[in-house]
C-alpha positions as CSV (number, residue, x, y, z in Angstrom):
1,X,8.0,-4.9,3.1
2,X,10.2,-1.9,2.3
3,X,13.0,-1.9,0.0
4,X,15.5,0.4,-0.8
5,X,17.5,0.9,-4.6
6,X,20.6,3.1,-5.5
7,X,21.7,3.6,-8.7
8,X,24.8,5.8,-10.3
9,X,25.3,6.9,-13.7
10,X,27.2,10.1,-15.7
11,X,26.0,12.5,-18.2
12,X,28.0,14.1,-20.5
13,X,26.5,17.6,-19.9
14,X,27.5,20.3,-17.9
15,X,25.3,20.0,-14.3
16,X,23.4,23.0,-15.1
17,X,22.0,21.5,-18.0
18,X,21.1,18.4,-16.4
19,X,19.6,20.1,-13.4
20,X,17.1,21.8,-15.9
21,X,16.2,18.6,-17.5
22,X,15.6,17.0,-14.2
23,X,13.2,20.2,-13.1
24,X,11.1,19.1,-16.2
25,X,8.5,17.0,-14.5
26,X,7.0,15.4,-17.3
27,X,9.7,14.5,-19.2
28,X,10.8,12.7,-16.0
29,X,8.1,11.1,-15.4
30,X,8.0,9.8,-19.1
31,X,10.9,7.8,-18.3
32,X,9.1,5.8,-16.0
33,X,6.7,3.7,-18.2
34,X,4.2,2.3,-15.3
35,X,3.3,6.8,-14.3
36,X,0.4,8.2,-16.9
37,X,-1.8,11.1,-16.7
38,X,0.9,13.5,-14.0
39,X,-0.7,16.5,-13.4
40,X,1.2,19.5,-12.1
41,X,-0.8,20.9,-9.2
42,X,1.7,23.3,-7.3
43,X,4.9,23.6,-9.7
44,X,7.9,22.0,-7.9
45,X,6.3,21.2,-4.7
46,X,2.7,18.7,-6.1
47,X,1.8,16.6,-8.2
48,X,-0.7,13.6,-8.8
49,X,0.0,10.5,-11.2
50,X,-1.9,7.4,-11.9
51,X,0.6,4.3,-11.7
52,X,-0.3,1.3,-13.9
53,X,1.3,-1.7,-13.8
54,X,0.6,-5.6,-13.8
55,X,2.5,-7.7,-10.8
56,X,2.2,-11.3,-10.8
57,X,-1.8,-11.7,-11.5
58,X,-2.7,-8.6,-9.9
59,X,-3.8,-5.4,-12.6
60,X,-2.7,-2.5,-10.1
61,X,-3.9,1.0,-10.4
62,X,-3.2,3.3,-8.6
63,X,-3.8,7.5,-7.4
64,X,-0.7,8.7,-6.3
65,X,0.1,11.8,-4.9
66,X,3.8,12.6,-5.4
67,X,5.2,15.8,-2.7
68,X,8.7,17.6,-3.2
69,X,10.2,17.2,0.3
70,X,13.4,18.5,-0.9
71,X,15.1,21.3,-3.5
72,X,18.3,22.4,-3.2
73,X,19.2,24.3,-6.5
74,X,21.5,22.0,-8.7
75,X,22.4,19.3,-5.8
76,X,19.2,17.2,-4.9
77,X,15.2,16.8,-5.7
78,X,13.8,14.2,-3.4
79,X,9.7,13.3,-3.3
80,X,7.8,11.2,-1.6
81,X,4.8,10.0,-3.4
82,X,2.2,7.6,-2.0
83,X,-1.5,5.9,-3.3
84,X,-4.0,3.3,-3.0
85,X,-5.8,1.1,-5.1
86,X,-8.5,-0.1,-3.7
87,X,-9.8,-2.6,-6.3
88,X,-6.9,-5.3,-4.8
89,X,-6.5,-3.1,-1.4
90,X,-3.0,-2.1,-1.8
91,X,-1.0,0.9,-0.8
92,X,2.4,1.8,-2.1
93,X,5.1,4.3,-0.6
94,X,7.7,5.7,-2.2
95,X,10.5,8.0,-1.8
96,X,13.2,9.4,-3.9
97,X,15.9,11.3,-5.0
98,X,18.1,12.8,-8.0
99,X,21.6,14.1,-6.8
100,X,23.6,15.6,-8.8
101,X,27.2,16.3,-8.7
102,X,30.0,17.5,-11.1
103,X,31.8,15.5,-13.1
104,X,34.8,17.4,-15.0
105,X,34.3,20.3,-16.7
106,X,31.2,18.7,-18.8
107,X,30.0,16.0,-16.7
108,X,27.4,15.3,-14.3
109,X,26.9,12.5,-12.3
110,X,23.9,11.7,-11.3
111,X,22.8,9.0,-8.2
112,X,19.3,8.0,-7.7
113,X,18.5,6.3,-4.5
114,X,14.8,5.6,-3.0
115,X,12.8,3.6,-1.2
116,X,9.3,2.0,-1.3
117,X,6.9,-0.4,0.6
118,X,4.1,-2.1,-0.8
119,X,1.4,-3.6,1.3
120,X,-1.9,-5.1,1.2
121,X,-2.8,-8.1,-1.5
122,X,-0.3,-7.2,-4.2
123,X,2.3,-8.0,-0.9
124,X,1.5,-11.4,-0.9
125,X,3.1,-11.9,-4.0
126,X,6.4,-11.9,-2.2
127,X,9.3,-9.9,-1.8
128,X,10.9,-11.3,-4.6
129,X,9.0,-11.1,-7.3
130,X,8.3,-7.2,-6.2
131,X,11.8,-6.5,-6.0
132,X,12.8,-8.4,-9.2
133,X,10.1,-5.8,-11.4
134,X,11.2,-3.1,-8.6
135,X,14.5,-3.3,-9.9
136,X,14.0,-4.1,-13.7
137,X,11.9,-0.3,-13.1
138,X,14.6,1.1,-12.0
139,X,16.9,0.1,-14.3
140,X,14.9,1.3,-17.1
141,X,14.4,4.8,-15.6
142,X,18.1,5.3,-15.1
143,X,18.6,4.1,-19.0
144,X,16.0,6.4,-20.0
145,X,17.6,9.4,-17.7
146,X,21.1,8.7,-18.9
147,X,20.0,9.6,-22.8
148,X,17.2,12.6,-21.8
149,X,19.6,14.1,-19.5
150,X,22.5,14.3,-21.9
């Protein structure tokens, strides 16, 4: 099962200032309440990040490895991050990205799209109930970027 999400949202702060917010890993990852413990490994290119988070009656945890696969100074950070847990043998993929684009003189909007698959037992859950807290995840990041971008 892979899904994709696209969200759109403006900052009232001039792009450079919300380009160095966004290069601040943990704070970023902070806004996405199911990551703990990231470590920085390789500044802007690795990091690792347990994800925690109950779906349905499953307690998943799992060791992710999160890549930059893309920089391009004040436009776009994309990753790709992927783990196991192999208590309920499930792996999840997932890939994203910031853009950023002008908005007036002190503006920035920002659009965050991705993608991610889940498979293994957690995926017998059902593509709607992992897309309904999918979603709810999202929404919540992009609330939580809006104010610690600004």
């Amino acid at each position: 099962m892979r899904e994709t999400l696209e969200r759109q949202f403006r900052v009232a702060s001039p792009l450079a200032d919300v380009w160095a917010r966004l290069l601040e890993v943990p704070r970023v990852a902070s806004w996405l309440p199911i990551l703990n413990s990231v470590t920085e490994r390789v500044a802007l290119t690795e990091y690792g990040a347990v994800l925690e988070d109950k779906v349905g009656g499953f307690a998943l945890r799992a060791d992710l490895q999160i890549d930059v696969v893309r920089l391009e100074d004040m436009v776009e950070i994309a990753v790709h991050a992927y783990g196991e847990d192999r208590q309920v043998r499930s792996r999840i993929l997932i890939d994203a990205a910031a853009r950023l684009d002008a908005d007036g003189v002190d503006g920035t909007l920002v659009s965050v799209s991705g993608s991610y698959e889940i498979t293994g037992r957690v995926a017998t859950l059902g593509a709607g109930v992992i897309r309904s807290k999918a979603n709810k995840l999202v929404d919540r990041f992009c609330a939580e970027a809006e104010g610690g971008l600004a």
